[in-house]
N, C-alpha and C positions, 0 to 999 in steps of 0.2 A: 583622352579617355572619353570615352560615347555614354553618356547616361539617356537608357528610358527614360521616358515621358510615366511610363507605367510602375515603375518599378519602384520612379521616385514618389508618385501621387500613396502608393502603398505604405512605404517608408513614412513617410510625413504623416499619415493616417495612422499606423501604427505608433507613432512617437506622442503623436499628440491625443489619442485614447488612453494610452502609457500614464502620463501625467496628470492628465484626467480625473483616473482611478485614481492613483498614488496618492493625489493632493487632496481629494476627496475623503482618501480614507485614512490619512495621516494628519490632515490640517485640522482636528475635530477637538485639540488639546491646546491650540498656539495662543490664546489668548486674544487679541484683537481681529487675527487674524483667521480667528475660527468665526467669527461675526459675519465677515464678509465674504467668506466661502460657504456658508448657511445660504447668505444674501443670495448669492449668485444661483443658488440650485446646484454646488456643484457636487456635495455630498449626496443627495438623491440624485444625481446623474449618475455618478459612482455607483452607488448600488441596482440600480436599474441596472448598469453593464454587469454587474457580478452578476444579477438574475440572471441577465439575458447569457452567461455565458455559461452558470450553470445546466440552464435548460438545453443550450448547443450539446455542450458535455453528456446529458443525459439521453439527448436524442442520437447522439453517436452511438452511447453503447446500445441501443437499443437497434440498430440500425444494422454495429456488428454482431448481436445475437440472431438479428435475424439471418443476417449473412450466413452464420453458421451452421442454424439450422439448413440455409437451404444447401449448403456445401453437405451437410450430412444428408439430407433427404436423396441429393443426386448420388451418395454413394450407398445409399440401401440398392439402390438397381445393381451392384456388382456385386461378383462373386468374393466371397472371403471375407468384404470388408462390411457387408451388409450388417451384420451382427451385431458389433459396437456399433455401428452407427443408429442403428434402429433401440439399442440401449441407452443410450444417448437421449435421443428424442423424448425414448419414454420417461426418462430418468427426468429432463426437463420438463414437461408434461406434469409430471405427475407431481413435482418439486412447486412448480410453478399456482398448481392446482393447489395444493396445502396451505401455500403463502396466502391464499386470499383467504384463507377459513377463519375465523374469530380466534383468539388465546387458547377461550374457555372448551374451544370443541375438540371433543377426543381425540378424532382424526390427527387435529392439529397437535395433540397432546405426542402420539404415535410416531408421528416424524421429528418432533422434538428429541424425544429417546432414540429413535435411529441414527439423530446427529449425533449425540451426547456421545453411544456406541461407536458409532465413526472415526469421531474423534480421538476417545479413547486409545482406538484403534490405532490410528495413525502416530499420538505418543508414543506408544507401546514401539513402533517401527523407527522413530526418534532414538529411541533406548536402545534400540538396537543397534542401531547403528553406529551410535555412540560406543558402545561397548566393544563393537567390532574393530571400530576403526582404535582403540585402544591397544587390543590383541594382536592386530596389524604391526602397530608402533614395537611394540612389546616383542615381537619374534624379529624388529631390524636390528639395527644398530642404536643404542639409546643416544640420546643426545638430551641437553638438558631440558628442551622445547617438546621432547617427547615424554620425556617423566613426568613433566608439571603437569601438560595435559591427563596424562594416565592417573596421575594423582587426586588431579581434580573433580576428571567423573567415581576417581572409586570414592572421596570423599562423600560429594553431593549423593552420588545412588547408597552409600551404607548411612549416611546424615538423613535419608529421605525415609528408612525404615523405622517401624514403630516398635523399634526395642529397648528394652529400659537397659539404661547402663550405657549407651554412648554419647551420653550428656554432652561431653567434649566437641567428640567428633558433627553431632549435631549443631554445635553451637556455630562450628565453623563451615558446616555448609549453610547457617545460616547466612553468615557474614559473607559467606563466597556468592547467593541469592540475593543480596543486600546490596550491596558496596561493585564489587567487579560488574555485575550484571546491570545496573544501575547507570551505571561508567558508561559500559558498552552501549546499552541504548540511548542513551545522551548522545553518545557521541555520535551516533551512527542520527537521529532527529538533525546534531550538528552538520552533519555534513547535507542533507537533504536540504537544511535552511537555508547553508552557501551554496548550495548548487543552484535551489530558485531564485539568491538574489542575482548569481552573474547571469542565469538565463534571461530573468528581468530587465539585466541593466546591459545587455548585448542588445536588447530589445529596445532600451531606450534613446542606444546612441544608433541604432540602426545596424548594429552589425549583425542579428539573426540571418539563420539560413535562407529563413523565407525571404525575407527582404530585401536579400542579397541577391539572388536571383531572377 
């Protein structure tokens, strides 16, 4: 088996920045041992690399915006697609424009409420959707996985309305806004937190894609 000279200097560089960080930003509790990693500089080495990576990060996206714009700029020159594209631009433009204006200025006030509206907006296409795809369920064949669902949005959307007298029915889209909802996004943070530790620790033993290559 033929190892790069290149591949492995990368690897070895990768592993040992790896540890770096980690040690740096995990050793700051150990006791005797958080003394001598002070000593050493290696928790302000750590965070130096987290700047220096967020700035990487930040100049990327910046980098693919511009991209984009100029992928849209090349397509204002055609026909058909000019339109959105040059929407687009303006939309950014003028988005971009507002961002910089103070809280307190109207302007900025103006596209606040157009987000709000936006937003709004876009719920309202949530609910629908929701609703749809119940009606869907609802003219198959039911199954149990189909009722529960159906049952849960007519619960939450009659639970979400301000009318007196469904005490009940409210109480338990609360519980169902509380408890299952709660679940779900735990779990869903859980699995994003395993997924960066094995990307990290494929990283540590050197089996990343990059590194492999």
């Amino acid at each position: 088996m033929r190892l790069r000279l290149g591949a492995v200097l990368v690897t070895a560089l990768t592993i040992g920045i790896a540890l770096i960080t980690l040690v740096g930003l995990l050793g700051t509790n150990i006791g005797p041992i958080s003394a001598q990693i002070e000593r050493f500089g290696i928790t302000d080495f750590a965070r130096l690399l987290l700047q220096f990576a967020a700035v990487t990060a930040a100049v990327a996206v910046l980098v693919g915006v511009v991209n984009l714009l100029g992928v849209h700029l090349r397509r204002t020159r055609r026909r058909g697609q000019a339109i959105y594209s040059a929407v687009l631009i303006l939309s950014f433009v003028i988005v971009l424009g507002f961002g910089i204006l103070p809280r307190d200025n109207e302007a900025r006030a103006a596209v606040d409420g157009v987000q709000i509206a936006l937003e709004t907006a876009f719920s309202g296409l949530v609910l629908f959707s929701l609703v749809y795809g119940a009606v869907t369920i609802a003219n198959r064949r039911p199954s149990w996985a189909s009722l529960l669902f159906v049952a849960t949005v007519v619960t939450v959307l009659v639970g979400a309305l301000p009318v007196r007298g469904l005490g009940p029915i409210a109480t338990v889209a609360d519980w169902l806004n509380r408890v299952p909802v709660d679940a779900g996004g735990r779990a869903i943070l859980l699995g994003i937190a395993l997924a960066t530790v094995i990307a990290g620790v494929r990283v540590l033993i050197g089996q990343g894609r990059a590194t492999r290559e």
